[in-house]
Structure formats: structure tokens, C-alpha cells
C-alpha positions in Angstrom: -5.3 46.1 5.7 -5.9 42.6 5.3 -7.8 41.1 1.8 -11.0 40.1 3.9 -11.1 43.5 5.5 -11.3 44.7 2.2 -13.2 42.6 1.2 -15.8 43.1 4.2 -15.9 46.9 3.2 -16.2 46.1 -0.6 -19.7 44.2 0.2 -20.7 47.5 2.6 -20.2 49.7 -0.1 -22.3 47.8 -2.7 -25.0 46.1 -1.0 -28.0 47.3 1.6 -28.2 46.5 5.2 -31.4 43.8 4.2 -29.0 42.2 1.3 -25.7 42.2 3.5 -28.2 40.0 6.0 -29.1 38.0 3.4 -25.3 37.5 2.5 -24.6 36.3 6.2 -27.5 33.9 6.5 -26.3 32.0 3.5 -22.5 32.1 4.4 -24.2 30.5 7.7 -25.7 27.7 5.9 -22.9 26.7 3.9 -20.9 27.2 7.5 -22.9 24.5 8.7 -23.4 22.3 5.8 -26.9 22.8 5.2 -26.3 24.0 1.8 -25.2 20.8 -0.4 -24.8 22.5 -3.5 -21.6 25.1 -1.9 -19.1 24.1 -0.7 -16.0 26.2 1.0 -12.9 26.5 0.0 -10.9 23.7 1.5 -7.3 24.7 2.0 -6.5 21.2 3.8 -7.2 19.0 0.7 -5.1 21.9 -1.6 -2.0 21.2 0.3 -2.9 18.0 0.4 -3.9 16.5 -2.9 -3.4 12.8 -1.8 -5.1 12.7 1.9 -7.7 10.3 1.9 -7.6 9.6 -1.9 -8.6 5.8 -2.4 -8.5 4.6 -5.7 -8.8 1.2 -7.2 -5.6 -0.1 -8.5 -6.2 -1.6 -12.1 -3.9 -4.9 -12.0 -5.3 -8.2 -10.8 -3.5 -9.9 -8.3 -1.4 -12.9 -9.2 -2.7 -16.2 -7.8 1.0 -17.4 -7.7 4.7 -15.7 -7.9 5.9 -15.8 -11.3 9.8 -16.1 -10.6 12.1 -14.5 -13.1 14.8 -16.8 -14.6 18.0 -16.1 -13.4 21.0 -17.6 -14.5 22.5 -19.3 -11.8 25.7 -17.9 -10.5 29.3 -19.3 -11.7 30.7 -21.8 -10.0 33.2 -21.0 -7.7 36.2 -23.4 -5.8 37.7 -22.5 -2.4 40.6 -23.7 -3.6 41.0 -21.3 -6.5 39.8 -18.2 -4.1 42.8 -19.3 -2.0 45.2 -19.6 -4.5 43.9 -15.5 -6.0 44.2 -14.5 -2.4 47.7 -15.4 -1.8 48.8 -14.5 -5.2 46.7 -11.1 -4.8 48.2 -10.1 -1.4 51.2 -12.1 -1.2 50.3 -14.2 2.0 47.6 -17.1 2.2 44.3 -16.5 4.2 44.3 -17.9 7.7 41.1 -20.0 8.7 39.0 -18.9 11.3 40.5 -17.7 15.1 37.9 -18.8 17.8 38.1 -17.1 20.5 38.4 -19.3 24.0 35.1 -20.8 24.7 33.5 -19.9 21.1 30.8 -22.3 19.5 32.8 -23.5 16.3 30.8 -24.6 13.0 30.3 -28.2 13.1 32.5 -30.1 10.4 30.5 -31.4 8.6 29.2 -27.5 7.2 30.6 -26.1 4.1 29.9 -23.4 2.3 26.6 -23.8 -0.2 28.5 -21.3 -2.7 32.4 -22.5 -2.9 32.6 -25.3 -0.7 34.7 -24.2 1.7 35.0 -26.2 4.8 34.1 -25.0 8.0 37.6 -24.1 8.8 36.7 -20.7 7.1 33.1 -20.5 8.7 32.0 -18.6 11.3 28.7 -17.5 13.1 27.4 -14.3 12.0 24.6 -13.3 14.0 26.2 -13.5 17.8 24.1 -15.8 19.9 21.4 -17.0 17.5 23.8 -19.4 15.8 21.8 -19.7 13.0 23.8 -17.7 10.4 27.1 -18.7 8.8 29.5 -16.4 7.1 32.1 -17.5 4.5 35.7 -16.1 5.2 36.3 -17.5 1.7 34.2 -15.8 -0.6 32.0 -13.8 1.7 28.6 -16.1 1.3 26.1 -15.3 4.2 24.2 -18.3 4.4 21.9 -20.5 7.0 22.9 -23.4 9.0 19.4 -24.8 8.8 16.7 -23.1 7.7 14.1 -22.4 10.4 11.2 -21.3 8.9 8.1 -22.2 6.6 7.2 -20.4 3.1 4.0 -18.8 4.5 0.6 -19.9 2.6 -0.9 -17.2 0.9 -3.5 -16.8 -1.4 -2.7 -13.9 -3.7 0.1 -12.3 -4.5 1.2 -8.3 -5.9 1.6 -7.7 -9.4 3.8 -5.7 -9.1 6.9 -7.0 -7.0 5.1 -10.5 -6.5 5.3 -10.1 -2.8 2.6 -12.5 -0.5 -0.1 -10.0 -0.1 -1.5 -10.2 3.6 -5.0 -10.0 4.8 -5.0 -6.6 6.1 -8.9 -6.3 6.9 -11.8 -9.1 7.0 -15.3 -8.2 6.8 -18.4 -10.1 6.2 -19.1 -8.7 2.7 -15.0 -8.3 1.8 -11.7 -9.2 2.0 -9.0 -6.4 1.7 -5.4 -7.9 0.7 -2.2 -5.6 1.1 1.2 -5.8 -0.4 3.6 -5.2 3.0 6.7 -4.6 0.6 8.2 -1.3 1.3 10.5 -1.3 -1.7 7.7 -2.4 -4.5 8.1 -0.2 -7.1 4.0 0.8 -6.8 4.6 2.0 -3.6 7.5 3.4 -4.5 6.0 5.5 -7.4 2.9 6.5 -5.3 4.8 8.3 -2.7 7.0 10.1 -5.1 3.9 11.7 -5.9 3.4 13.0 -2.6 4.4 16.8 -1.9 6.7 17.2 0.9 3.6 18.2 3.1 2.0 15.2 2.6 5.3 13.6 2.9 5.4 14.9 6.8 2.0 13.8 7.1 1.9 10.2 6.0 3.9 8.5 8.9 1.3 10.4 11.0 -1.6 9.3 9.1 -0.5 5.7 7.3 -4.0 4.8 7.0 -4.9 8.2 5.2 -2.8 7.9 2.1 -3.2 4.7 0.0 0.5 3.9 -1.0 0.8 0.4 -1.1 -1.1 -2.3 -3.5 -4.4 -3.5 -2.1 -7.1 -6.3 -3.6 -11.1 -6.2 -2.3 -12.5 -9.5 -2.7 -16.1 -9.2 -2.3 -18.2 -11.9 -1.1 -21.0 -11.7 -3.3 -22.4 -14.5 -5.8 -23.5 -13.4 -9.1 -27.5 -13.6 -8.6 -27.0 -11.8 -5.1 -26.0 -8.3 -7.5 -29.5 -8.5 -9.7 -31.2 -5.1 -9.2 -34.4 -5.6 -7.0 -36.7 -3.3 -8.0 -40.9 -3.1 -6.4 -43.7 -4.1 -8.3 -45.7 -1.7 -9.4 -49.8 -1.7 -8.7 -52.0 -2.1 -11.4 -53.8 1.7 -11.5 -57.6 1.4 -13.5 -57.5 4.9 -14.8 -61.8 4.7 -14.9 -61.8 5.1 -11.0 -59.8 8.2 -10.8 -62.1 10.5 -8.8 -60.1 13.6 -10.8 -61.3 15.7 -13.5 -60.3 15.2 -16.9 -57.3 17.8 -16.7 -56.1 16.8 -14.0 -55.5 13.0 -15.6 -53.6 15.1 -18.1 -51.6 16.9 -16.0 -50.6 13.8 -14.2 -49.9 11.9 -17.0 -47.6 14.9 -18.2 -45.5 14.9 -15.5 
């Protein structure tokens, strides 16, 4: 016998026909939500802690990337990398071998990392041509770069990643970090059980993962509280007995 059949004969056994009807009409207004003060049991939001829990995320975004300061790599000479190479595995390293017909790297390219001519250069990236890999010392680097450092206005705080402008509405602006690897993101879906876990790529827009700004469009005087103005009551014309005044002015 199941709990709720137990249950079921639990309530026959204790209360009346007349109170078992009053049971079932208020189990029907909670059913259909006309009772705001219960609520049932929601076994969706147990399993699911996380679903469709927005919160505010407490750092400010950065108006501009604050770069760590790396020390720059140590210099490095092709012809020294040679030289380890043969002594390494007795034989020097060959240049490239073009195949017949193959684009070769123009001469004038060497290598932005040991300066390797473009004898040991060769496409990496098939029939883009745009990416050059070092036989040398193994530098993947770009012929010429192609492409523009996108304008952005804000930027996360916590990977400094260009935050995009993921939704646009009259009264706000709601930025979003795209990084999959920031470490917020990260940490937020290492809190996810693995239900939710088998949820999310379902249901992206249900579970707030990644950073997000709200820039509201408001000005200062538009957020003043407006509040009516009251009428101006002359207590000698209140057609109301004496008590009654009181009464009201009890309340």
C-alpha cells in the first residue's frame, strides 16, 4: 500500500464526511492557485535548486581590461635551436619540403619568436593561408593579422573578457561575459547537481551561469517616489456621530 493510500484512509478514520469535504475544497484552491498563502510542494525546484535562480552579481564591470604584467618571454635564436637539434639528435633539421604545386611562405616572413627564415615556415591552416607555423621552435603565428580589436564598452571582472550586449530594452541594457572558461562561470556550474547539469544545455537561458551587468536607463530625479496629494478633510462637516469620528480616527 502506497503512503497516500494510507494516508487517504488516515484522514477517513479521523475526520467526518462534512470535514473530509472541507479538506477537498481547500486542497482544490491551493490546486488552482487561489490560495496565495499555500503553496504545494514543488519537487521540480528540489531537484533543481538553481532553475530559474537570477541573482545579481556583486562586482562592477570594468570600463577597460586591466592586463596582467607578464614578463616577456626569453629570447630565442634559430641558430642556436639548430645547433641543440643536431647536437640533440645527431642530424641537423631539414627546412621545409613543399609539396609540387604548394603555396610557399614569402621570403621576406620570419618567425616573430626566433627569427627563423621562412625556409622553416609553413602554412598551418590548409587553404586559408593565414597561419604560419615555425618548424624551428614550434611558434604558431599570423601572416597578417586580419581582424579589428572589437569596441566594447564594459568589460568582466572576473576574466576581463569584452562583455557583449546580450539584450537591449528601452529602460535597460543587459551585458554578458561569452567566456566559457571564466572562472565565475566556471564556479557557478560546479554548483549545479548532475540533474541540473543535464538540464542546462536544454534550458541555457534558465540557469544564470555566466557574468551579466543591467545598466538601467534611468536619471536620478526620474527614481523620486511620486506619491498623491492628499485632500484637505474639515472634520466640522462630517455628517457622522461623534463615535463614529472616533472610531475612524482609531483606525
Amino acid at each position: 500500500m502506497s503512503k497516500i493510500a494510507r494516508f487517504v484512509i488516515w484522514i477517513c478514520s479521523k475526520f467526518t464526511k462534512n470535514e473530509i469535504q472541507q479538506i477537498i475544497a481547500g486542497l482544490l484552491e491551493v490546486l488552482e492557485d487561489r490560495n496565495p498563502e499555500v503553496k504545494p510542494k514543488d519537487d521540480f525546484k528540489e531537484k533543481h535548486p538553481h532553475y530559474r535562480n537570477f541573482s545579481v552579481d556583486p562586482l562592477a564591470p570594468l570600463t577597460e581590461p586591466q592586463h596582467l604584467q607578464q614578463e616577456p618571454p626569453p629570447p630565442r635564436d634559430w641558430r642556436d635551436l639548430l645547433a641543440s637539434y643536431e647536437k640533440k639528435y645527431g642530424k641537423p633539421l631539414s627546412p621545409v619540403k613543399y609539396r609540387a604545386g604548394a603555396l610557399r611562405v614569402p621570403e621576406r616572413t620570419h618567425c616573430p619568436s626566433c627569427q627563423a627564415p621562412h625556409a622553416y615556415l609553413y602554412y598551418n591552416d590548409g587553404q586559408k593561408r593565414s597561419q604560419l607555423l615555425c618548424k624551428v621552435c614550434g611558434e604558431l603565428f599570423q601572416q597578417e593579422k586580419r581582424f579589428r580589436q572589437a569596441k566594447t564598452k564594459y568589460y568582466c571582472p572576473y576574466c576581463q573578457h569584452a562583455l557583449f550586449t546580450w539584450k537591449q530594452r528601452k529602460e535597460v541594457t543587459i551585458y554578458k561575459c561569452c567566456n566559457d572558461a571564466c572562472p565565475h562561470r566556471i564556479r557557478n556550474m560546479n554548483k549545479l547537481n548532475e540533474r541540473e547539469k543535464a538540464l542546462a544545455p536544454k534550458r541555457r537561458s534558465q540557469f544564470k551561469l555566466s557574468y551579466q551587468y543591467r545598466e538601467y536607463h534611468y536619471q536620478p530625479q526620474e527614481l523620486t517616489h511620486a506619491h498623491p496629494e492628499p485632500p484637505t478633510t474639515d472634520l466640522t462637516r462630517i455628517h457622522n456621530a461623534p463615535d463614529i469620528l472616533g472610531l475612524i480616527l482609531t483606525f
